[in-house]
Biopython code that builds the backbone (N, CA, C, O; Angstrom):
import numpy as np
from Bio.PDB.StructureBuilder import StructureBuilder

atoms = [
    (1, "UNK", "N", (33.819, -112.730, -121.392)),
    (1, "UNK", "CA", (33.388, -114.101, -121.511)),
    (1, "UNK", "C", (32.853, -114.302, -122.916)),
    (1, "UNK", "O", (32.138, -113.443, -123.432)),
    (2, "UNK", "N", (33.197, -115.458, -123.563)),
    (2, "UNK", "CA", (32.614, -115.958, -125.008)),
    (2, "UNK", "C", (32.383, -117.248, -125.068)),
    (2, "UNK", "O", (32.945, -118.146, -124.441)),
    (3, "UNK", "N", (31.662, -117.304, -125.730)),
    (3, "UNK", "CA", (30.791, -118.805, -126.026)),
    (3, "UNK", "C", (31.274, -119.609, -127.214)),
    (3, "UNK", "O", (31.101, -119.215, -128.367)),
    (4, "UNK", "N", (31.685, -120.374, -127.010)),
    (4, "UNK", "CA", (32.034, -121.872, -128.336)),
    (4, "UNK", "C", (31.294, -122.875, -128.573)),
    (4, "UNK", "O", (31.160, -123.799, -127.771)),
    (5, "UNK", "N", (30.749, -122.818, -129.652)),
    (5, "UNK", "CA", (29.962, -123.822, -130.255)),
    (5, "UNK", "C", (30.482, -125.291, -130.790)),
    (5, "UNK", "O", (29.977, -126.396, -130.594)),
    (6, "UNK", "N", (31.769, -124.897, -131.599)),
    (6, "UNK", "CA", (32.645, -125.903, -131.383)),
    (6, "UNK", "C", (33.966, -125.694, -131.589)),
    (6, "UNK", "O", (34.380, -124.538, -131.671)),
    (7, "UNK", "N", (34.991, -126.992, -131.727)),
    (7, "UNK", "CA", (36.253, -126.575, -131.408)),
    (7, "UNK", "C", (36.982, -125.457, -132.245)),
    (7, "UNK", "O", (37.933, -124.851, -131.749)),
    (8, "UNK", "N", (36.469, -125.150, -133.695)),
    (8, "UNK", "CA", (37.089, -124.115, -134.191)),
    (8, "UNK", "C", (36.706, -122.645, -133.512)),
    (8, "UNK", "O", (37.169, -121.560, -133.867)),
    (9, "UNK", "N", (35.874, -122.848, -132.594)),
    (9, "UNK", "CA", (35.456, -121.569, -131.923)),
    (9, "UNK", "C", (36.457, -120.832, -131.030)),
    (9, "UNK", "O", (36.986, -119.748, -130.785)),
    (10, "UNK", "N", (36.341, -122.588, -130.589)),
    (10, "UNK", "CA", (37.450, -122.421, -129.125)),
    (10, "UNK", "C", (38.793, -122.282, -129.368)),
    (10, "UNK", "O", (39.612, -121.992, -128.496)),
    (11, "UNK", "N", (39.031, -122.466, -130.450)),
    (11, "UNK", "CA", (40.312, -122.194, -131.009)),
    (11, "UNK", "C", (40.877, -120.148, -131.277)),
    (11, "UNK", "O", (41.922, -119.521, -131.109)),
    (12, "UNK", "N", (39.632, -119.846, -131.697)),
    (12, "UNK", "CA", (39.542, -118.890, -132.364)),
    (12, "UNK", "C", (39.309, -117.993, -130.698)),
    (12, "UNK", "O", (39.813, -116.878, -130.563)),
    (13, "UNK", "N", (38.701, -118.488, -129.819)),
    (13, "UNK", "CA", (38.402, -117.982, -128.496)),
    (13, "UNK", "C", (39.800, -117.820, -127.665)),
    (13, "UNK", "O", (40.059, -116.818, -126.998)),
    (14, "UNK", "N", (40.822, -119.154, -127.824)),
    (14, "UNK", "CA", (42.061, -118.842, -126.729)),
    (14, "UNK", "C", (42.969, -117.963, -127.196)),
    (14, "UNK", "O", (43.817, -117.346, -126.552)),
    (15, "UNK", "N", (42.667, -117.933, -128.744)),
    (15, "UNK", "CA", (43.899, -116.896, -129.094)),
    (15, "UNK", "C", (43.332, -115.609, -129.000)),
    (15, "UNK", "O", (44.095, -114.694, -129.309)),
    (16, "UNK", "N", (41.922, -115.229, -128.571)),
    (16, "UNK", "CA", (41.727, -113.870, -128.432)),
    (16, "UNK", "C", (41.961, -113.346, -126.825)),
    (16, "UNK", "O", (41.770, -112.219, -126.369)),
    (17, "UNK", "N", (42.490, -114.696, -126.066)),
    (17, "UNK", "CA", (42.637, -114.654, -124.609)),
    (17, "UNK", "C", (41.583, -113.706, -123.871)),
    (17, "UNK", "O", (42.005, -112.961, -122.987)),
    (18, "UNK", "N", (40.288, -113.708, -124.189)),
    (18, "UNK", "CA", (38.925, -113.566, -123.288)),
    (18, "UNK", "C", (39.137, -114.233, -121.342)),
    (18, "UNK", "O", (39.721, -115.273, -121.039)),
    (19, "UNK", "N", (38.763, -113.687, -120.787)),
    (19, "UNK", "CA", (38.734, -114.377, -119.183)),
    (19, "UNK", "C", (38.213, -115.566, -119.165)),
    (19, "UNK", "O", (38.980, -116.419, -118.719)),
    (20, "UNK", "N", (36.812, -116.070, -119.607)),
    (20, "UNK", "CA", (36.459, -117.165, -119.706)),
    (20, "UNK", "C", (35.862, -117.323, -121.085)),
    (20, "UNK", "O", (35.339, -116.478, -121.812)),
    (21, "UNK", "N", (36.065, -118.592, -121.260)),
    (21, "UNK", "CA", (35.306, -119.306, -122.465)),
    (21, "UNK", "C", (34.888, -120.557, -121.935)),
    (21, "UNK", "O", (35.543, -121.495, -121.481)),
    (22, "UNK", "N", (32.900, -120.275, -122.178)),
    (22, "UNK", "CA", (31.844, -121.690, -122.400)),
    (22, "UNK", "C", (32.015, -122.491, -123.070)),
    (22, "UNK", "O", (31.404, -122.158, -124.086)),
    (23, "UNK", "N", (32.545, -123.582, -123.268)),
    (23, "UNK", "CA", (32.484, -124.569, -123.787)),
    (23, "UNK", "C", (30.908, -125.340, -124.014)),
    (23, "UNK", "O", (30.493, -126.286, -123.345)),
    (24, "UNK", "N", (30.144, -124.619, -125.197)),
    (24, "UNK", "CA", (28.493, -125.101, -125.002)),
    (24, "UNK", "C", (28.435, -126.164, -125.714)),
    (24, "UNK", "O", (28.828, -126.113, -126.880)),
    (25, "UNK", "N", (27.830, -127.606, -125.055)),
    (25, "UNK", "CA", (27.508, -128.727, -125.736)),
    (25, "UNK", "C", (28.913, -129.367, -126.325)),
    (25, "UNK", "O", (28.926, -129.922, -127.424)),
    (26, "UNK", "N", (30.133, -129.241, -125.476)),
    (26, "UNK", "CA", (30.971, -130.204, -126.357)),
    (26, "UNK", "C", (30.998, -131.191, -124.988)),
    (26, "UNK", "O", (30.619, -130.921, -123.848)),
    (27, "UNK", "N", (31.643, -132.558, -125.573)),
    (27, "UNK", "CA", (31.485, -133.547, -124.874)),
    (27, "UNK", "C", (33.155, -133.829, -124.070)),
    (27, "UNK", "O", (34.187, -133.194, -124.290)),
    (28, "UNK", "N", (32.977, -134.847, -123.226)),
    (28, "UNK", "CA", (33.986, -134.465, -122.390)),
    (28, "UNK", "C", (35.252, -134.813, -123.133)),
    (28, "UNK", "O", (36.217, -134.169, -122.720)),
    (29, "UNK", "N", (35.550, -135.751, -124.231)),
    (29, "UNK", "CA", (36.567, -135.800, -125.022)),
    (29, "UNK", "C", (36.897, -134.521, -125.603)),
    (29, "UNK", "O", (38.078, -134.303, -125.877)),
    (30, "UNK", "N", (35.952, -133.579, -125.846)),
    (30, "UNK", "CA", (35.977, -132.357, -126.989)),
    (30, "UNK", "C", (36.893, -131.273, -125.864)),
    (30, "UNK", "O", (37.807, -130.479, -126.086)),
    (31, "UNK", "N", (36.228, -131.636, -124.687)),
    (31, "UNK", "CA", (36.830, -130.482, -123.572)),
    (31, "UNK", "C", (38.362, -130.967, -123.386)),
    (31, "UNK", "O", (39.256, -130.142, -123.198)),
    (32, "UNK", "N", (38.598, -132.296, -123.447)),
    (32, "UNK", "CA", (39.946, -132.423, -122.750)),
    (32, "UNK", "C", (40.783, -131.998, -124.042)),
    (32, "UNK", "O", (42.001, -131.954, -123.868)),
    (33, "UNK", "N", (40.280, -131.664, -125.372)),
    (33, "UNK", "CA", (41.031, -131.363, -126.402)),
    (33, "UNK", "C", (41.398, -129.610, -126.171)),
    (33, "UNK", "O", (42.458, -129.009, -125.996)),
    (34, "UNK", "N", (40.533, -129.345, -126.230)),
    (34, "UNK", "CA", (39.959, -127.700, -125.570)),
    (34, "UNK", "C", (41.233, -127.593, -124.668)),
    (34, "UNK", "O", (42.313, -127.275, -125.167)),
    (35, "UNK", "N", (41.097, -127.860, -123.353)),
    (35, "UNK", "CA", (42.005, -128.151, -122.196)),
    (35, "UNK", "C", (43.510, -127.898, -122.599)),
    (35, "UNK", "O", (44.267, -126.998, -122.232)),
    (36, "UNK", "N", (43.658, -128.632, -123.197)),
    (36, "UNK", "CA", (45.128, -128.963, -124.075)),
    (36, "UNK", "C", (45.880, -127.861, -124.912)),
    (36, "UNK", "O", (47.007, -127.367, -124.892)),
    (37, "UNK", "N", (44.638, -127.694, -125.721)),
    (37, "UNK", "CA", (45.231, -126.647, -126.905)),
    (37, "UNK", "C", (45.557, -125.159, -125.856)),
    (37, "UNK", "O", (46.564, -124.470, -126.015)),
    (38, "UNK", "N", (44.125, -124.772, -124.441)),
    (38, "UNK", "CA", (44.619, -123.565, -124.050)),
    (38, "UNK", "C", (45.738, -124.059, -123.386)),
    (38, "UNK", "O", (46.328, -123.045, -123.013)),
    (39, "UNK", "N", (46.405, -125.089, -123.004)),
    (39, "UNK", "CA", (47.698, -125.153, -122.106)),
    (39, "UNK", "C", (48.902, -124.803, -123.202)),
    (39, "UNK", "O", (49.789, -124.000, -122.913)),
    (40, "UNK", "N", (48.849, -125.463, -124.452)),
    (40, "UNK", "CA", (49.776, -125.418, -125.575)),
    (40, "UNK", "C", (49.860, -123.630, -125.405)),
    (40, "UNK", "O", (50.753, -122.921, -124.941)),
    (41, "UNK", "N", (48.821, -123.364, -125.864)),
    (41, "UNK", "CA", (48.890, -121.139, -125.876)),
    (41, "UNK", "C", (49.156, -120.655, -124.952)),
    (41, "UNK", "O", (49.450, -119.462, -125.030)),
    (42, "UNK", "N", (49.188, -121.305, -123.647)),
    (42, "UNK", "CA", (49.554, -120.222, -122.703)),
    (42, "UNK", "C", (48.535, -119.520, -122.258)),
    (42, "UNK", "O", (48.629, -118.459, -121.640)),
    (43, "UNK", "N", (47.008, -120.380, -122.708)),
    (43, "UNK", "CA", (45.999, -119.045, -121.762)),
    (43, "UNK", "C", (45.736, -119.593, -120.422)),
    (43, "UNK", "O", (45.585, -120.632, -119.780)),
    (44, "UNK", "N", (45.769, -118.128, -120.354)),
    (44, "UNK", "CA", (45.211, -117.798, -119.258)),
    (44, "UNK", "C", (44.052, -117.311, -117.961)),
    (44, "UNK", "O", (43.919, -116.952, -116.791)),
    (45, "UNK", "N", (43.504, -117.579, -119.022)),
    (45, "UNK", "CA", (41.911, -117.366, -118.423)),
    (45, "UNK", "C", (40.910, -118.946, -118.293)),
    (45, "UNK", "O", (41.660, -119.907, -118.462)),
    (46, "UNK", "N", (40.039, -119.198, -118.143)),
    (46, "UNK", "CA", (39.131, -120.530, -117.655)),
    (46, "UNK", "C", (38.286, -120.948, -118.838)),
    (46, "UNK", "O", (37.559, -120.214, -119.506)),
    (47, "UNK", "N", (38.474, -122.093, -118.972)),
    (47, "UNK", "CA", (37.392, -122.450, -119.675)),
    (47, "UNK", "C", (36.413, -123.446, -118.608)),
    (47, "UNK", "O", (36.902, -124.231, -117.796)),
    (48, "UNK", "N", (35.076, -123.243, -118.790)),
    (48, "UNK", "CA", (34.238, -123.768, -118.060)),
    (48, "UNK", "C", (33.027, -124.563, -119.682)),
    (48, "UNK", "O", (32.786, -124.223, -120.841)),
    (49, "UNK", "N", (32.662, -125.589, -118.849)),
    (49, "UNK", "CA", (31.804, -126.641, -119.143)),
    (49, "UNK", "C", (30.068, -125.958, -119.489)),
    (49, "UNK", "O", (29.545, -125.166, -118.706)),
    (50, "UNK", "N", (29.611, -126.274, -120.331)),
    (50, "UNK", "CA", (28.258, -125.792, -120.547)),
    (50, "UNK", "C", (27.291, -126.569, -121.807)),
    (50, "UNK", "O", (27.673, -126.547, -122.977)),
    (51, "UNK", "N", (26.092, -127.200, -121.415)),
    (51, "UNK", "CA", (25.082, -127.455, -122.009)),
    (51, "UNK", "C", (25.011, -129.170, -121.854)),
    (51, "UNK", "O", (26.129, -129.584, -121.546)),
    (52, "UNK", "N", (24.150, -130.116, -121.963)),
    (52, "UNK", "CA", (24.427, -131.248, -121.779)),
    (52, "UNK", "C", (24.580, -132.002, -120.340)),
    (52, "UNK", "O", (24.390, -133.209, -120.190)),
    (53, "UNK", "N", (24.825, -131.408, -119.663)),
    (53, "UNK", "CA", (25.713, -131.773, -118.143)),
    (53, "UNK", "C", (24.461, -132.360, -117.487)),
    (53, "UNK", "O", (23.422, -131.716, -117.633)),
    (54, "UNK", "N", (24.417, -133.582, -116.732)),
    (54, "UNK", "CA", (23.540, -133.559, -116.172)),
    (54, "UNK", "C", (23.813, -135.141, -115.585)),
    (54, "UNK", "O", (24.492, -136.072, -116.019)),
    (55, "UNK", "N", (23.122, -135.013, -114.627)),
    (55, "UNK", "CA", (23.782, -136.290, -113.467)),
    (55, "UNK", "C", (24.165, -137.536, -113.967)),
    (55, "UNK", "O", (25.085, -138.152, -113.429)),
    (56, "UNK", "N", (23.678, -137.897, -114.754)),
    (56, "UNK", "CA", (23.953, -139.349, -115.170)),
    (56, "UNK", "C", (25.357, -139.375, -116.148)),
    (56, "UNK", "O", (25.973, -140.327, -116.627)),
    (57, "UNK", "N", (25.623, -137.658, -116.241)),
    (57, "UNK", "CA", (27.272, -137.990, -116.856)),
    (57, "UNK", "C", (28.335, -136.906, -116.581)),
    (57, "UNK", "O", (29.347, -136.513, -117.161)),
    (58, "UNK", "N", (27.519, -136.516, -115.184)),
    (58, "UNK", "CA", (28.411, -135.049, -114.456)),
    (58, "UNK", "C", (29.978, -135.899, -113.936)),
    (58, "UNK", "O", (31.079, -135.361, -114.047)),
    (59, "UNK", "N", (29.747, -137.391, -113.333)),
    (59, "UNK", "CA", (31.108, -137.248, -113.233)),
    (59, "UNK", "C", (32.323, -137.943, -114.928)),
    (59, "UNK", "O", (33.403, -138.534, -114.942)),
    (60, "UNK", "N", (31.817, -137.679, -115.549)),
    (60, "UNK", "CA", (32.553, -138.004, -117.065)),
    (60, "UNK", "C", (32.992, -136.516, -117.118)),
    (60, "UNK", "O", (34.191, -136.385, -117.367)),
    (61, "UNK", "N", (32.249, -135.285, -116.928)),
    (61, "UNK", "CA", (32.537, -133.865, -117.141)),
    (61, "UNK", "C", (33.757, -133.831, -116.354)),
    (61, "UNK", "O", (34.899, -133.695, -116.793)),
    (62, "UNK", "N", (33.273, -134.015, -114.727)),
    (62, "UNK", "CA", (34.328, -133.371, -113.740)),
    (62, "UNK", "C", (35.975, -134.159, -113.783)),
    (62, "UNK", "O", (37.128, -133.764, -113.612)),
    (63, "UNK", "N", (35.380, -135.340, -114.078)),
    (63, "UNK", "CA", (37.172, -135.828, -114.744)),
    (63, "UNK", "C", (37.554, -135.173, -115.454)),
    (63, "UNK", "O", (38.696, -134.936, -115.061)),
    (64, "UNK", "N", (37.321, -134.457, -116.651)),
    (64, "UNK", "CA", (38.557, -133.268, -117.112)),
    (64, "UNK", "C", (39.032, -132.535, -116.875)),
    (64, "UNK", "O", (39.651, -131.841, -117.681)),
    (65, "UNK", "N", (38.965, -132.317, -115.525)),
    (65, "UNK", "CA", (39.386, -131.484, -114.869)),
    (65, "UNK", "C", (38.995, -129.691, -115.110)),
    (65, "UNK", "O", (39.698, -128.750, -114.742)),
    (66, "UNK", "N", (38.070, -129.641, -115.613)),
    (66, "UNK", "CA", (37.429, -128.343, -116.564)),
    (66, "UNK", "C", (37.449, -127.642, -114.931)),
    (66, "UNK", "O", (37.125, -128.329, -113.962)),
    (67, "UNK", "N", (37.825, -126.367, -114.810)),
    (67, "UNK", "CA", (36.973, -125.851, -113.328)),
    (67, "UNK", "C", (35.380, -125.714, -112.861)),
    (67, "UNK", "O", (34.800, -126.121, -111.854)),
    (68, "UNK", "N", (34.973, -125.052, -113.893)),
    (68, "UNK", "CA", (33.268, -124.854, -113.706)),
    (68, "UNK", "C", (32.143, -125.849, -114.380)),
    (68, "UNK", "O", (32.610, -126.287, -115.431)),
    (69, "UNK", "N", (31.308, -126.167, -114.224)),
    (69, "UNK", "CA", (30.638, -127.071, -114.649)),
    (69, "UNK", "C", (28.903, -126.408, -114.240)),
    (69, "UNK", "O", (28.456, -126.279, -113.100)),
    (70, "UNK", "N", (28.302, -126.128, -115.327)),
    (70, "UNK", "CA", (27.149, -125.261, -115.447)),
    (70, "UNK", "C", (26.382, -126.315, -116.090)),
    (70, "UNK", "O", (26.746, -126.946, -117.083)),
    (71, "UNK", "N", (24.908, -126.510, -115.225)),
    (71, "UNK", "CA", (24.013, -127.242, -115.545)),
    (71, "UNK", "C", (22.548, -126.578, -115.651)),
    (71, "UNK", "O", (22.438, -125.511, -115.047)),
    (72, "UNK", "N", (21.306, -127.092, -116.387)),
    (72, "UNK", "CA", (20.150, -126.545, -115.546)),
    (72, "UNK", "C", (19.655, -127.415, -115.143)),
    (72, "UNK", "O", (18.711, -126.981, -114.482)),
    (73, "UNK", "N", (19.677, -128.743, -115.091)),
    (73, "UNK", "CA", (19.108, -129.873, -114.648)),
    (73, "UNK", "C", (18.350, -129.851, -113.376)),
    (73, "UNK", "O", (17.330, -130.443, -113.026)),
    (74, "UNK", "N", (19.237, -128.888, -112.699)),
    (74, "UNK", "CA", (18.133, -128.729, -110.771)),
    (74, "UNK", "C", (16.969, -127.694, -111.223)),
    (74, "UNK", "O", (16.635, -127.042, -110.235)),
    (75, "UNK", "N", (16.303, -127.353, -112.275)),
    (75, "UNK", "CA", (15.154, -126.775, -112.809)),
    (75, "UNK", "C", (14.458, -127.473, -113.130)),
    (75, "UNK", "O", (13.261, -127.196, -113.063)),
    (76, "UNK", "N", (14.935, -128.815, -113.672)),
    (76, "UNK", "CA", (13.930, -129.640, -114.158)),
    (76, "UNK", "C", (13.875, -131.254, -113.263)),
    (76, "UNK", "O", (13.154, -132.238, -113.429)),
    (77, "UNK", "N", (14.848, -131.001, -112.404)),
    (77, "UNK", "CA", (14.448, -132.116, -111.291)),
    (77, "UNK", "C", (13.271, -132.216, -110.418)),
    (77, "UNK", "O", (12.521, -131.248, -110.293)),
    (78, "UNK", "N", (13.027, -133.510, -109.706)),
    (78, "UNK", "CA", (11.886, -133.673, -109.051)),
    (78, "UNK", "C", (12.347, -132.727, -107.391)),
    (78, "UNK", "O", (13.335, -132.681, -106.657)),
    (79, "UNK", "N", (10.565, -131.911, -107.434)),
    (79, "UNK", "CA", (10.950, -131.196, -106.047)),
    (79, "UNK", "C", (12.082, -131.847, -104.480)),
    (79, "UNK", "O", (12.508, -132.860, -103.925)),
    (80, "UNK", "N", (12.076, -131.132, -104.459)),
    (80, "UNK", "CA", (12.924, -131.811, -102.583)),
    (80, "UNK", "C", (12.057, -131.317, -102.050)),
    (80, "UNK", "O", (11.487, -130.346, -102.548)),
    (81, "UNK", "N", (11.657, -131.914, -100.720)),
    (81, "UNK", "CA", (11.819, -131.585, -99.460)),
    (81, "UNK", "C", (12.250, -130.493, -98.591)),
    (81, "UNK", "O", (11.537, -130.653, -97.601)),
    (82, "UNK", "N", (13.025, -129.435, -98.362)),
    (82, "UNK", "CA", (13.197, -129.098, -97.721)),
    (82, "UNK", "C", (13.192, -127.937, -97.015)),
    (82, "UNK", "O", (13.000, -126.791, -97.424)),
    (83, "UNK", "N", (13.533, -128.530, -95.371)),
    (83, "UNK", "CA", (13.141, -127.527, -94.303)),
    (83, "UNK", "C", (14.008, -126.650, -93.679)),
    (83, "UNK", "O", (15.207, -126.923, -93.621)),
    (84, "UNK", "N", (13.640, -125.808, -93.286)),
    (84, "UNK", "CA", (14.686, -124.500, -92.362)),
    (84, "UNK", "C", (13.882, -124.540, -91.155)),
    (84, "UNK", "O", (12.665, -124.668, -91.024)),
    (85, "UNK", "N", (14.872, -124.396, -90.240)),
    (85, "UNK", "CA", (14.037, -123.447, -88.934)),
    (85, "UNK", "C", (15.081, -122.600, -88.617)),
    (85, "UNK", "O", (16.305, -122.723, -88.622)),
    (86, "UNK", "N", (14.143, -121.518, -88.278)),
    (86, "UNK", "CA", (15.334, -120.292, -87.695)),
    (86, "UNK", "C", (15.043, -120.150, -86.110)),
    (86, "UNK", "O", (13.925, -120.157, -85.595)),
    (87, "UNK", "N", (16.341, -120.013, -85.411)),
    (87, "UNK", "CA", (16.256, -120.107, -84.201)),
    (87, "UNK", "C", (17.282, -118.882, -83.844)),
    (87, "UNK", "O", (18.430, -118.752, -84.269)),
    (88, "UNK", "N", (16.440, -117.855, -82.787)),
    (88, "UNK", "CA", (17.142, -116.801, -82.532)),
    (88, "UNK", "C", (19.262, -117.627, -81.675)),
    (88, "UNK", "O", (19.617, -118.747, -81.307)),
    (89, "UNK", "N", (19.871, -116.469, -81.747)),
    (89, "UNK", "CA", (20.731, -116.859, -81.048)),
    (89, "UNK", "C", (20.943, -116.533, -79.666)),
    (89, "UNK", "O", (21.894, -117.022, -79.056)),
]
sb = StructureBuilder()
sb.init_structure("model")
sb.init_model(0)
sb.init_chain("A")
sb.init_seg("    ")
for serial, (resi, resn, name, xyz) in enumerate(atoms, 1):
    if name == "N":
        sb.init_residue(resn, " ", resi, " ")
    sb.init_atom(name, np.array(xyz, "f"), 0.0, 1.0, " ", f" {name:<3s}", serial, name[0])
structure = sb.get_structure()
């Protein structure tokens, strides 16, 4: 796995054909470029989504169809609620 800062990274990332490459902090235009160029090469491994992501523009991410989409935003959200009960069977 390797990390891209930006697109000359990711460039420099599909031709070393790594399993996955982070796409950190590019925006969802930057990814669908990303997207493209690994289809043009022939890779074969994933690129997944990273840095930035966060509800108010998770579905702008998931339209590119990127597979993974890595957030920390549920760290810095407001607590939930919630309950378990365990009940023998």
């Amino acid at each position: 796995m390797v990390e891209a800062d930006n697109m000359s990274e990711a460039e420099l990332a599909i031709k070393a054909k790594p399993d996955i490459i982070q796409l950190d902090k590019f925006s969802p235009q930057q990814i669908l470029e990303a997207l493209n160029l690994a289809a043009q090469q022939g890779f074969r491994g994933q690129l997944i989504a990273a840095g930035g992501i966060k509800l108010s523009n998770i579905q702008d991410y998931a339209a590119t169809g990127v597979p993974v989409l890595v957030t920390s935003s549920p760290y810095y959200a407001k607590p939930a609620d919630i309950k378990v009960t365990l009940k023998p069977n």
